[in-house]
Backbone bond lengths (Angstrom), bond angles and torsions (degrees), N, CA, C in turn:
res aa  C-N    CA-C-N  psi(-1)  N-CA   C-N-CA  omega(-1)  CA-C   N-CA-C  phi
1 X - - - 1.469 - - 1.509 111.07 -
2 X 1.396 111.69 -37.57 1.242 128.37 -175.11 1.523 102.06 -54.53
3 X 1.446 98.50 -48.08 1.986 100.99 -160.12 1.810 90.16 -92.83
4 X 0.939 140.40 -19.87 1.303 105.47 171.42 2.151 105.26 -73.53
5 X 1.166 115.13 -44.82 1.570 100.54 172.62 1.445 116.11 -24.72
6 X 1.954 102.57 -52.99 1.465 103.90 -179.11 1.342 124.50 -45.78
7 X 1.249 103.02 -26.56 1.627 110.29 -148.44 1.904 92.56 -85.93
8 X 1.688 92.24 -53.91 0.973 87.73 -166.22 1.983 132.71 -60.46
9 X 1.800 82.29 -30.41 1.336 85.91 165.21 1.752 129.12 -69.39
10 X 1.014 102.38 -18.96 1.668 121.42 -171.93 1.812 102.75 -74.00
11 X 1.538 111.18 -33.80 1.131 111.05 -168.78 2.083 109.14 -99.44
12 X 1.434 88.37 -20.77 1.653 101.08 154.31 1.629 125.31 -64.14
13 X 1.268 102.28 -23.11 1.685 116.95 -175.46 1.475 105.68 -77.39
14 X 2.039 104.39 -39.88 1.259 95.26 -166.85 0.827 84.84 -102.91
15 X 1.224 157.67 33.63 1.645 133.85 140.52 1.962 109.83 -72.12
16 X 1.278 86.20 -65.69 1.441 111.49 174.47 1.855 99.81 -24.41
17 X 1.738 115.40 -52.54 1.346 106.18 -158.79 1.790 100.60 -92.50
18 X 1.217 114.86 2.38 1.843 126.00 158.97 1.273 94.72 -66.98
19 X 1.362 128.83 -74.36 1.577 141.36 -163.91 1.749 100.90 -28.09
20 X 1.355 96.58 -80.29 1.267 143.83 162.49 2.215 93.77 -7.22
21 X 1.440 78.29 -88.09 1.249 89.13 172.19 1.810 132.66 -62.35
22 X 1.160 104.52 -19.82 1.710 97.41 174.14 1.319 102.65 -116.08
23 X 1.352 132.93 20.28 1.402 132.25 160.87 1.239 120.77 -57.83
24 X 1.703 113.31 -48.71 1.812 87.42 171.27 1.086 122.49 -84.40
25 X 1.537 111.22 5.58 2.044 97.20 -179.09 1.356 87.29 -82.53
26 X 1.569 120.36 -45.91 1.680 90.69 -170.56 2.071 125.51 -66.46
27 X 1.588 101.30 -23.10 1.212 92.49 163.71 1.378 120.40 -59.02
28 X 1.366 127.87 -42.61 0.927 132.83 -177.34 1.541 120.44 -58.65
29 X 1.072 112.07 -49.39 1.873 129.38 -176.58 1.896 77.99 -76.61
30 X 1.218 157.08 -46.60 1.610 136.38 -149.74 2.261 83.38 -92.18
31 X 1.028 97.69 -20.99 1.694 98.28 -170.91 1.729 97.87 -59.16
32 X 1.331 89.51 -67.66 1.609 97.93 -167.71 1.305 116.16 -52.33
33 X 1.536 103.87 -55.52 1.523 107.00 171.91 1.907 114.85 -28.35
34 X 1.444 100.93 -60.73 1.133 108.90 -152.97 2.000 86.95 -64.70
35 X 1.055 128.82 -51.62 1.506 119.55 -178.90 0.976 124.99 -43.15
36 X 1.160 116.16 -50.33 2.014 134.78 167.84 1.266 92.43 -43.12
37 X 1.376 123.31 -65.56 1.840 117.12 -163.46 1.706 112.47 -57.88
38 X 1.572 100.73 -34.18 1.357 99.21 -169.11 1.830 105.08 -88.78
39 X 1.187 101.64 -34.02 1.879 91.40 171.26 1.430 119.53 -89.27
40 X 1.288 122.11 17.23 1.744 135.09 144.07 1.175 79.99 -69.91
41 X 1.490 120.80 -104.65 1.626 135.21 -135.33 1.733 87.51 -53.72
42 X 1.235 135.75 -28.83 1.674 120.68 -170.53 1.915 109.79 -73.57
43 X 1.662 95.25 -23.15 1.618 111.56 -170.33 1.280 90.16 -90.94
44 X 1.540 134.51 -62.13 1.725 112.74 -164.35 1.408 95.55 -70.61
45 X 1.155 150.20 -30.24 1.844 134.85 167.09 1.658 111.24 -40.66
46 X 1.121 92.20 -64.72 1.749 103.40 166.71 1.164 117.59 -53.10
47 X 0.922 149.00 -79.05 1.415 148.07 152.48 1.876 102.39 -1.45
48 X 1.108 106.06 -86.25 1.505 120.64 -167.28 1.562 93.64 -44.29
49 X 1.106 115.97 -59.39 1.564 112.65 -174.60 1.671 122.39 -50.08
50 X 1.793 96.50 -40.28 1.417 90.83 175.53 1.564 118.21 -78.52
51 X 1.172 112.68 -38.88 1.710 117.20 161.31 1.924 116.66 -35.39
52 X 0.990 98.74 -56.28 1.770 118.12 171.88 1.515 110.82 -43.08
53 X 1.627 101.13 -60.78 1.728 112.93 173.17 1.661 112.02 -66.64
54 X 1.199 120.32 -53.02 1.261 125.36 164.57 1.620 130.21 -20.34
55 X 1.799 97.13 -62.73 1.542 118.23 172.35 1.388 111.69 -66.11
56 X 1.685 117.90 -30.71 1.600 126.52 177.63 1.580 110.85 -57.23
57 X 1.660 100.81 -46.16 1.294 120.85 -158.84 1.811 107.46 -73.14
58 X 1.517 96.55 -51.29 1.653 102.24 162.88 1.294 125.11 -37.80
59 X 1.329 102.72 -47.15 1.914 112.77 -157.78 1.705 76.73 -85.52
60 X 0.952 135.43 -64.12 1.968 125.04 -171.31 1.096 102.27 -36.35
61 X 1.990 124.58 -64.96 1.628 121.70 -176.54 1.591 115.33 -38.93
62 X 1.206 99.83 -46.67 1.123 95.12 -167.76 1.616 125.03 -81.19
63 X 1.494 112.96 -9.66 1.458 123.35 178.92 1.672 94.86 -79.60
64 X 1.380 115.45 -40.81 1.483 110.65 170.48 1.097 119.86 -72.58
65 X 1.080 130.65 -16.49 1.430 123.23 178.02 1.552 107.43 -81.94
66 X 1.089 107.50 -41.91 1.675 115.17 -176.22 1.837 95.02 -68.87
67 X 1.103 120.26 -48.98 1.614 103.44 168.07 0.962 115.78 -57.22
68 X 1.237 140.04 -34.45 1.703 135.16 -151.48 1.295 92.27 -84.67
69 X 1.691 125.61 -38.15 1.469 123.40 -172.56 1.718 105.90 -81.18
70 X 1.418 113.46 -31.47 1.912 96.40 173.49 1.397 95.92 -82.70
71 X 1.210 155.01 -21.73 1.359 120.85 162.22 0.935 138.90 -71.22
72 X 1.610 110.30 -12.38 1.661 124.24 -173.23 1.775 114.26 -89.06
73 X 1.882 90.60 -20.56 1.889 110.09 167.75 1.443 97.31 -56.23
74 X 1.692 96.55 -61.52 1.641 99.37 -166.35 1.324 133.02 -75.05
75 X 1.037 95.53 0.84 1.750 105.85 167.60 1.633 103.59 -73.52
76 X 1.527 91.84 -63.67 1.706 109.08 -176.04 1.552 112.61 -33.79
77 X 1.399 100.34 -63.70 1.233 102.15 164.19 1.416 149.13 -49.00
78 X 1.623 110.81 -37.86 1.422 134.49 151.95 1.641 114.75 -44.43
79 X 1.146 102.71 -63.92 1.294 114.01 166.76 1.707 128.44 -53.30
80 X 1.455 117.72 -47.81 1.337 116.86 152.85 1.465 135.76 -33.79
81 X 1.738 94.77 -68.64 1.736 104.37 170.78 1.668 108.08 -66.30
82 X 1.323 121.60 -11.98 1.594 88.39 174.88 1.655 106.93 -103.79
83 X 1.053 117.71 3.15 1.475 109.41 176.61 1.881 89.41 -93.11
84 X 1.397 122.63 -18.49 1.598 91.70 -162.02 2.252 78.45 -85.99
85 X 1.227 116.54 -19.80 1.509 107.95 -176.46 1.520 81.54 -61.32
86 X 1.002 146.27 -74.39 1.483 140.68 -116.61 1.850 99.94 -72.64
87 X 1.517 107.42 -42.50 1.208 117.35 -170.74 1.670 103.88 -65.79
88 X 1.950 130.70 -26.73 1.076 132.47 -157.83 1.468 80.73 -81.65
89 X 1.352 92.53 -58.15 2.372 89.08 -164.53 1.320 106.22 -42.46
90 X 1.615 121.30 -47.10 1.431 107.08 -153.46 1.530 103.06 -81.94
91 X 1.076 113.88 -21.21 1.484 116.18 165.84 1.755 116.66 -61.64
92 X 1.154 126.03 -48.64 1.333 139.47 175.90 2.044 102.84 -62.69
93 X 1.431 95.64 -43.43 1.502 86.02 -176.17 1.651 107.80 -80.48
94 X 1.026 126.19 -13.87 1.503 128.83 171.51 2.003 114.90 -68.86
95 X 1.487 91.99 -33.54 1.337 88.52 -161.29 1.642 103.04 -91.29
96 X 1.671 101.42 -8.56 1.434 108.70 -169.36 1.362 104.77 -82.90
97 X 1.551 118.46 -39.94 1.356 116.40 167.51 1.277 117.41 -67.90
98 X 1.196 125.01 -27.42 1.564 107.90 -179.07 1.275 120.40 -76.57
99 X 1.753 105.51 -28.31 1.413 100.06 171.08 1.541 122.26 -75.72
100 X 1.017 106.22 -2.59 1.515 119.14 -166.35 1.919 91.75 -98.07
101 X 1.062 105.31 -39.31 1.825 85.71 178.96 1.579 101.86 -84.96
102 X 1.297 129.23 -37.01 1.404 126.87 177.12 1.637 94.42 -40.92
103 X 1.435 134.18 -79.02 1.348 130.41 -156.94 1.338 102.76 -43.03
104 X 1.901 114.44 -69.01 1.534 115.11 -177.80 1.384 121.88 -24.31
105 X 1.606 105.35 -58.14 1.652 124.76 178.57 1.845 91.59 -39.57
106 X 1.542 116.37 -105.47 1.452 127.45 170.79 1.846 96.94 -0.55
107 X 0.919 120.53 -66.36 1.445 118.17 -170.67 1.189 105.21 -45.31
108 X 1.732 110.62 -86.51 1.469 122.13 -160.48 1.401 94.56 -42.72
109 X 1.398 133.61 -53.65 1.560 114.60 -178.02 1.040 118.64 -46.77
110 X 1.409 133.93 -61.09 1.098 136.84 162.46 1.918 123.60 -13.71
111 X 1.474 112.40 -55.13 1.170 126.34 -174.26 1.584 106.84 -82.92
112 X 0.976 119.30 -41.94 1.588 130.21 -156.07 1.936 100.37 -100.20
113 X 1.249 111.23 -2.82 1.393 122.22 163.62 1.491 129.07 -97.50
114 X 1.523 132.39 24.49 1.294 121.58 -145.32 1.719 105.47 -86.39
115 X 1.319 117.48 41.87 1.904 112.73 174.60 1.237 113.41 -59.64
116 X 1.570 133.84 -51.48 1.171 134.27 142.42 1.152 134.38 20.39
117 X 1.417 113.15 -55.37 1.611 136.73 -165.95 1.776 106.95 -119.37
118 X 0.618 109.07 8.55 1.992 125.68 175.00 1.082 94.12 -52.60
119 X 1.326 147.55 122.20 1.401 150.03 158.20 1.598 116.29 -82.00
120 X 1.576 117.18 101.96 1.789 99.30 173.97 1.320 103.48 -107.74
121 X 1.373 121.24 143.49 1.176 133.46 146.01 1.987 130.74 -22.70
122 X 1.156 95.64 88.08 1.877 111.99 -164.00 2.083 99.58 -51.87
123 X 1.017 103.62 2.56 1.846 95.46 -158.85 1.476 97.16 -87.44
124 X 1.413 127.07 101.61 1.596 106.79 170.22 2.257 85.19 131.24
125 X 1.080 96.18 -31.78 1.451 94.80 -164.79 1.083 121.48 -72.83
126 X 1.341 163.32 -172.69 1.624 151.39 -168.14 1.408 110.19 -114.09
127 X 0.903 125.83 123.33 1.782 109.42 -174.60 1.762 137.54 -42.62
128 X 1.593 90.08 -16.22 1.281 98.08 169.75 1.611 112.16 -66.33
129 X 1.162 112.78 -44.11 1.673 119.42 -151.65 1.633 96.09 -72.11
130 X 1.646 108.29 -27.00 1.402 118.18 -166.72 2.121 98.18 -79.97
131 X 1.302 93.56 -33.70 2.010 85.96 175.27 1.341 106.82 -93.01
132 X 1.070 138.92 -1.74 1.255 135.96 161.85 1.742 99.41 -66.90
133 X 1.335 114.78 -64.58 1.371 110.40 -167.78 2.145 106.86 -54.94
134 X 1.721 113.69 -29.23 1.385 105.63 -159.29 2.359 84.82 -75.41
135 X 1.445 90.26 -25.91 1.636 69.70 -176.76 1.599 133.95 -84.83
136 X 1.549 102.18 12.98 1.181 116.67 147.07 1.410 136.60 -79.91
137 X 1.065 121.33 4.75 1.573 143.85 -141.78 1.937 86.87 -144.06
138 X 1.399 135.46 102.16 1.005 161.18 169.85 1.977 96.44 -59.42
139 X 0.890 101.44 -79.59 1.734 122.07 -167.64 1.683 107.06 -54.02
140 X 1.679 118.24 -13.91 1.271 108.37 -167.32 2.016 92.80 -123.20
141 X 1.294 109.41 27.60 1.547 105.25 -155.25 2.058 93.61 -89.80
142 X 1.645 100.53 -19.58 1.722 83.79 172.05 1.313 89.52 -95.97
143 X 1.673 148.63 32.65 1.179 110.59 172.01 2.274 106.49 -121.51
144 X 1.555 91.02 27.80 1.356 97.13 -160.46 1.799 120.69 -64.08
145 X 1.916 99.11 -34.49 1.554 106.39 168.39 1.643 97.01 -54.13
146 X 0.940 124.08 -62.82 1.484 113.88 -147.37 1.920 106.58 -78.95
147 X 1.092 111.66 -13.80 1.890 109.59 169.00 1.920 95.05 -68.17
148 X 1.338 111.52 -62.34 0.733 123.43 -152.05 1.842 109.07 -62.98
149 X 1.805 118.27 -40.33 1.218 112.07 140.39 1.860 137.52 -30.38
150 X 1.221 101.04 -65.41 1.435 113.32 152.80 1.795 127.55 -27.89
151 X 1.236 96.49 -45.34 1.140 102.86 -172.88 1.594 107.18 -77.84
152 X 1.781 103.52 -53.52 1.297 100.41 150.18 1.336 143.05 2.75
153 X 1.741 94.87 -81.61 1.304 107.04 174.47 1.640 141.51 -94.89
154 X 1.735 92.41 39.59 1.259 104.38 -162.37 0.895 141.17 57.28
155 X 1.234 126.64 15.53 1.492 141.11 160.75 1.354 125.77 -62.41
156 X 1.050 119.89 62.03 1.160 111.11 -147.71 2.019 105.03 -107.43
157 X 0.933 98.74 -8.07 1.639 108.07 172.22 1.462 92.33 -75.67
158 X 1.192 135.59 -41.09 1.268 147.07 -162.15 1.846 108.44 -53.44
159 X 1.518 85.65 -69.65 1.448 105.49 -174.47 1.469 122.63 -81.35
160 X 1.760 95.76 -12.31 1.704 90.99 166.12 1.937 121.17 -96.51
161 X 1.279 105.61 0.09 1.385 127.31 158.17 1.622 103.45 -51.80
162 X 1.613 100.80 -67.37 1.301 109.08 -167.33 1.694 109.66 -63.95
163 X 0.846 107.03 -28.84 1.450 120.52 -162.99 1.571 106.10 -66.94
164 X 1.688 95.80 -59.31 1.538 101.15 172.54 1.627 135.01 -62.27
165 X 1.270 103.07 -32.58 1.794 132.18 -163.66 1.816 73.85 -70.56
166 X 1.314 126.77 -85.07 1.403 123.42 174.19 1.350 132.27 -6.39
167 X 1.404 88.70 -67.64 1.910 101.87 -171.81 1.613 105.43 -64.73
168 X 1.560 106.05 -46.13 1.419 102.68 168.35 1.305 124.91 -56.89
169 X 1.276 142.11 -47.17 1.295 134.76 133.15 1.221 146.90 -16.84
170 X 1.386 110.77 -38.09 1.502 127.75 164.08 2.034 106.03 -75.86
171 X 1.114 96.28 -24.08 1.634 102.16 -158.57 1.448 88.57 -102.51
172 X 1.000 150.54 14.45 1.863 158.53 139.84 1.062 92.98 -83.52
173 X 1.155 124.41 -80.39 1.509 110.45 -163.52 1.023 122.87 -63.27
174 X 1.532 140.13 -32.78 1.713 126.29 -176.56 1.980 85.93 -77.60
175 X 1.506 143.16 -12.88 1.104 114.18 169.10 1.605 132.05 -79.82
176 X 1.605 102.76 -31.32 1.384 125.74 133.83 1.425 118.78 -12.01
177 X 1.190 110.89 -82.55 1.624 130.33 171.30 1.407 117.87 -35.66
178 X 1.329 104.12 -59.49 1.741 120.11 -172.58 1.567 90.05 -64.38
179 X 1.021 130.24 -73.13 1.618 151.28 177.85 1.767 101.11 -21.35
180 X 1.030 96.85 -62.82 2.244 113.40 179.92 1.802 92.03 -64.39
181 X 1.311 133.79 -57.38 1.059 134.10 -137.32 2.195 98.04 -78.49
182 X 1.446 88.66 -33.28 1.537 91.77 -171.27 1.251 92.71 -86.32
183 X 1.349 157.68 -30.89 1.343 145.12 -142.36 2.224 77.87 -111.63
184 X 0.604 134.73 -40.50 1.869 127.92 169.91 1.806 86.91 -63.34
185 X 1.515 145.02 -85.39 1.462 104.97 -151.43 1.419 117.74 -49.24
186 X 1.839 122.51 -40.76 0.912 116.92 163.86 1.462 123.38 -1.01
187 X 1.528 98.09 -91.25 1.410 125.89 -161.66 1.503 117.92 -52.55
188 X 1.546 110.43 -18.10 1.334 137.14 178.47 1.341 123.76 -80.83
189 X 1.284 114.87 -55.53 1.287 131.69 150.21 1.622 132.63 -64.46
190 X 1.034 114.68 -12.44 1.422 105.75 -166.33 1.166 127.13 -91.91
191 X 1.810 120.91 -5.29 1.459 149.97 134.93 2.142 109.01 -8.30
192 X 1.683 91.48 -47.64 1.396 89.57 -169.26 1.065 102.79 -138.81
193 X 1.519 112.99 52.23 1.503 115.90 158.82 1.508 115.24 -94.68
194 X 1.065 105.87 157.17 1.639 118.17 163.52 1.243 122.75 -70.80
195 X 1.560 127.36 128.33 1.645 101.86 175.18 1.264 128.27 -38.60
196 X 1.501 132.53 -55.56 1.415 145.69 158.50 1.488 108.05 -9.74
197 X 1.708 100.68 -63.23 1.629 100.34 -161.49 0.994 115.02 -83.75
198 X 1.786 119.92 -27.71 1.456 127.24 161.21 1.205 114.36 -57.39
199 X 1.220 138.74 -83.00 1.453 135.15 170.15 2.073 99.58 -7.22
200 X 1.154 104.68 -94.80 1.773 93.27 -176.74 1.475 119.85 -53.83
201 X 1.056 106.23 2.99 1.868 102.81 173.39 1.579 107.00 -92.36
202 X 1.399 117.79 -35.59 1.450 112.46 169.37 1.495 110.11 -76.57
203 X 1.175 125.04 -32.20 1.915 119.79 171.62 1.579 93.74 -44.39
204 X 1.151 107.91 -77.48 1.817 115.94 -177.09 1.375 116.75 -24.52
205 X 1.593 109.12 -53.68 1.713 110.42 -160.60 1.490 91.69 -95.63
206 X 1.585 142.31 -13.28 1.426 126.72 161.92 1.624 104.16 -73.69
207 X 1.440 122.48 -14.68 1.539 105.04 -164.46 1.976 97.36 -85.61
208 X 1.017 95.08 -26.05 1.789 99.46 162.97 1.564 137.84 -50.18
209 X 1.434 98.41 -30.31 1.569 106.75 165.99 1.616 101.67 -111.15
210 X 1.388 104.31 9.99 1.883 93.35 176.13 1.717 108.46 -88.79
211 X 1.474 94.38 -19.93 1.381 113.23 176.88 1.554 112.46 -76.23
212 X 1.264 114.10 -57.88 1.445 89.62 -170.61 1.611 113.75 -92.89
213 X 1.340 122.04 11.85 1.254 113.24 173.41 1.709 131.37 -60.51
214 X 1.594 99.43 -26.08 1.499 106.02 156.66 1.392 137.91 -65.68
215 X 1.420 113.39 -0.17 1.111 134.64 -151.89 1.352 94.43 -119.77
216 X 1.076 122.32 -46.67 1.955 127.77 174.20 1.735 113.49 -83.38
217 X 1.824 92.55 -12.48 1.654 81.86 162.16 1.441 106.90 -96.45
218 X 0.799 105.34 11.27 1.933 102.24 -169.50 1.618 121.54 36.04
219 X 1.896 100.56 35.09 1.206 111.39 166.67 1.525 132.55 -124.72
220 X 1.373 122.72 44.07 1.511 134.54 173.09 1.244 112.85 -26.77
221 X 1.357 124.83 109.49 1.803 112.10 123.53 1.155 137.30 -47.21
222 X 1.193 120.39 115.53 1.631 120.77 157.52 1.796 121.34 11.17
223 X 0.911 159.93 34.73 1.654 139.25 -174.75 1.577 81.31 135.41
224 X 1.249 134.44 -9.66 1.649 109.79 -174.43 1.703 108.39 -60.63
225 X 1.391 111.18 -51.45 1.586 131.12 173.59 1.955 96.78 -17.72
226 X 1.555 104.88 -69.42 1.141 113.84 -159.39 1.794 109.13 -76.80
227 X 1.171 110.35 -45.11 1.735 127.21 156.55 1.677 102.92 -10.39
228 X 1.681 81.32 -75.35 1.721 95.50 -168.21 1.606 124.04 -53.27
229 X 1.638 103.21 -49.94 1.201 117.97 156.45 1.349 108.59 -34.27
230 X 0.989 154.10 -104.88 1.502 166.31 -11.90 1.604 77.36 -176.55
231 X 1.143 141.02 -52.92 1.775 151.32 -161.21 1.748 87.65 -77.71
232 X 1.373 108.86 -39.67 1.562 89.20 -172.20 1.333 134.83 -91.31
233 X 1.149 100.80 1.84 1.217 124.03 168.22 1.352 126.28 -96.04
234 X 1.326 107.96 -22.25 1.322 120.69 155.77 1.804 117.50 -58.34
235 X 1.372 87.26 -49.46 1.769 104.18 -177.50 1.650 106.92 -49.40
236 X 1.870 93.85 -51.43 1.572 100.57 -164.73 2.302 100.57 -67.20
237 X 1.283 116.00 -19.43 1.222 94.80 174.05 1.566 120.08 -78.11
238 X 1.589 96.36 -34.56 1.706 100.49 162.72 1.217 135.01 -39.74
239 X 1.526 110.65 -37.50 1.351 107.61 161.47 1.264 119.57 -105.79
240 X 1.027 142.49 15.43 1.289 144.32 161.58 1.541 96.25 -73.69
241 X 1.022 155.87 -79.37 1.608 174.99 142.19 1.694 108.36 -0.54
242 X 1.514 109.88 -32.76 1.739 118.16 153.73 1.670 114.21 -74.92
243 X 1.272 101.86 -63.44 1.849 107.86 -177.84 1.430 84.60 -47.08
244 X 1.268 150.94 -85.18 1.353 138.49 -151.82 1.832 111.47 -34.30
245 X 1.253 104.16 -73.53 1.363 125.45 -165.96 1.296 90.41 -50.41
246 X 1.360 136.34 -45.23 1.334 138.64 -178.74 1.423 119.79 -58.55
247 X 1.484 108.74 -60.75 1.510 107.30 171.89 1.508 110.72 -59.33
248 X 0.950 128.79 -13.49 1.316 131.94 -164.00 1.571 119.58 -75.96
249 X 1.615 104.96 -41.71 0.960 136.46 140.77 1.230 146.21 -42.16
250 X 1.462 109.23 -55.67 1.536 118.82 155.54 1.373 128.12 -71.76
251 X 1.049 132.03 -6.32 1.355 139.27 126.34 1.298 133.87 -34.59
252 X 0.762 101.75 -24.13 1.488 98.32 177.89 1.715 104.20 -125.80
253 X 1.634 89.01 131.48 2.242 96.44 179.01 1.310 132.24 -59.85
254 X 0.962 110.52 134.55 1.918 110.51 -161.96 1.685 100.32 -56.33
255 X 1.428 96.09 151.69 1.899 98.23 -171.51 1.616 105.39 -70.13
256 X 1.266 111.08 -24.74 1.553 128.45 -167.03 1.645 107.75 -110.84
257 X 1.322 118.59 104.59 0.982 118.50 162.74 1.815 133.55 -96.80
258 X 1.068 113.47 106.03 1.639 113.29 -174.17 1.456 135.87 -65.62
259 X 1.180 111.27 101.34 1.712 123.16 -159.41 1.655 106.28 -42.09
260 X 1.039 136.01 -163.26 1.721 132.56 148.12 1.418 95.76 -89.75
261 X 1.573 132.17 166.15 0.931 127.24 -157.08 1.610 108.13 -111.45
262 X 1.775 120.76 -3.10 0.996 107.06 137.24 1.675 147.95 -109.52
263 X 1.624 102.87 55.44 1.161 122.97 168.23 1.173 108.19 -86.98
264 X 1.503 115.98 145.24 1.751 122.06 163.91 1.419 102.77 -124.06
265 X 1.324 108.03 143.45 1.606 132.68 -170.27 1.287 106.56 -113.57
266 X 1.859 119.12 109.29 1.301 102.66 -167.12 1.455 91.33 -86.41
267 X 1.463 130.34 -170.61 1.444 135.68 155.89 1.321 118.46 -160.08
268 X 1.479 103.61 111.75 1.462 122.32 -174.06 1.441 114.47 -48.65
269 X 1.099 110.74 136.74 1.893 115.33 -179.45 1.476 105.29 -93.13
270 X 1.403 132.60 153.45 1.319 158.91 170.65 1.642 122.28 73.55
């Protein structure tokens, strides 16, 4: 009885010193195991998470990208319509000044030419020279038998009354005319003037009624006629010498172009 106790205890010892002895491989082999399981399950978490952020991150790129491209349309576009506006104005303001000095030009000739209206004394003259002058004269053209009777009969205070009272009449009104005609291109043009060129375009079209206002008072000074003249032509080079510098200018596209103000401009970094 004795020796099986021995035995049994003896064979309890060497179990005990197996135990003993393969305890840390099995801690070791249950260690690892257990790490492997947990840095799988720590790697597919990770994984899944970065996939998750990934798909987040895609769908963001791409909401920015799809903005960056309708704002970059609408810039384009912004930018299109104001260069094709910019090219209409400067075209409109080119053609507005030129037509606007073409009329003035036509004018000042008009005003600063008055031979037309020269009044001579009919007494001594040949009757031809005297119906030449009534068929310049519109207003006296049914009254030409009877000047020309007049003249005939030496009447000649008679018919140079008529002659003059006329021409002066005719010579108000075509200044009249010139006067209406420049203050209408004005008014036509002046939509797309420049301050510069506007400013001397109204000197010009006031020096037009500065001119004939002596003429409707039927009270001249001496040399004013020519005075006045002489200022407007001055005027008309004044602005000829602005419209230049001006178009000159408008020709060429502003350095700064202004977006609409609800455009956004993205701009890529690095």
């Amino acid at each position: 009885m004795d020796q099986l106790w021995r035995d049994a205890l003896a064979q309890l010892g060497l179990t005990s010193v197996y135990l003993l002895l393969a305890f840390p491989l099995v801690k070791w082999l249950f260690g690892s195991t257990i790490s492997k399981w947990i840095e799988t399950r720590l790697d597919a978490a990770l994984q899944k998470r970065v996939a998750t952020a990934q798909f987040e991150l895609d769908q963001q790129m791409a909401r920015i990208q799809s903005a960056i491209d309708r704002d970059s349309e609408r810039v384009r576009s912004v930018l299109s319509r104001e260069h094709t506006d910019f090219s209409l104005w400067a075209e409109r303001r080119h053609d507005a000044t030129a037509r606007l000095f073409a009329a003035f030009l036509q004018a000042e000739t008009a005003v600063t030419n008055l031979s037309q209206f020269t009044f001579v004394e009919t007494e001594g003259k040949p009757e031809d020279d005297v119906v030449s002058v009534i068929q310049r004269i519109p207003s006296l053209a049914n009254r030409t038998d009877e000047i020309v009777r007049l003249h005939r009969e030496g009447k000649h205070e008679r018919v140079d009354d008529l002659l003059e009272k006329a021409l002066t009449v005719q010579q108000h009104a075509h200044l009249i005319s010139a006067r209406n005609s420049a203050y209408e291109a004005y008014y036509q043009s002046a939509l797309y003037l420049s301050d510069e060129v506007d400013a001397a375009a109204r000197e010009v079209r006031d020096q037009f009624h500065t001119i004939l206002i002596p003429y409707l008072a039927s009270a001249r000074e001496p040399g004013e006629y020519f005075a006045n003249k002489t200022k407007l032509r001055f005027l008309m080079l004044e602005l000829l010498n602005r419209a230049r510098a001006d178009l000159s200018r408008a020709s060429r596209p502003p350095a700064d172009v202004t977006t609409a103000p609800d455009v956004a401009v993205v701009r890529s970094e690095g």
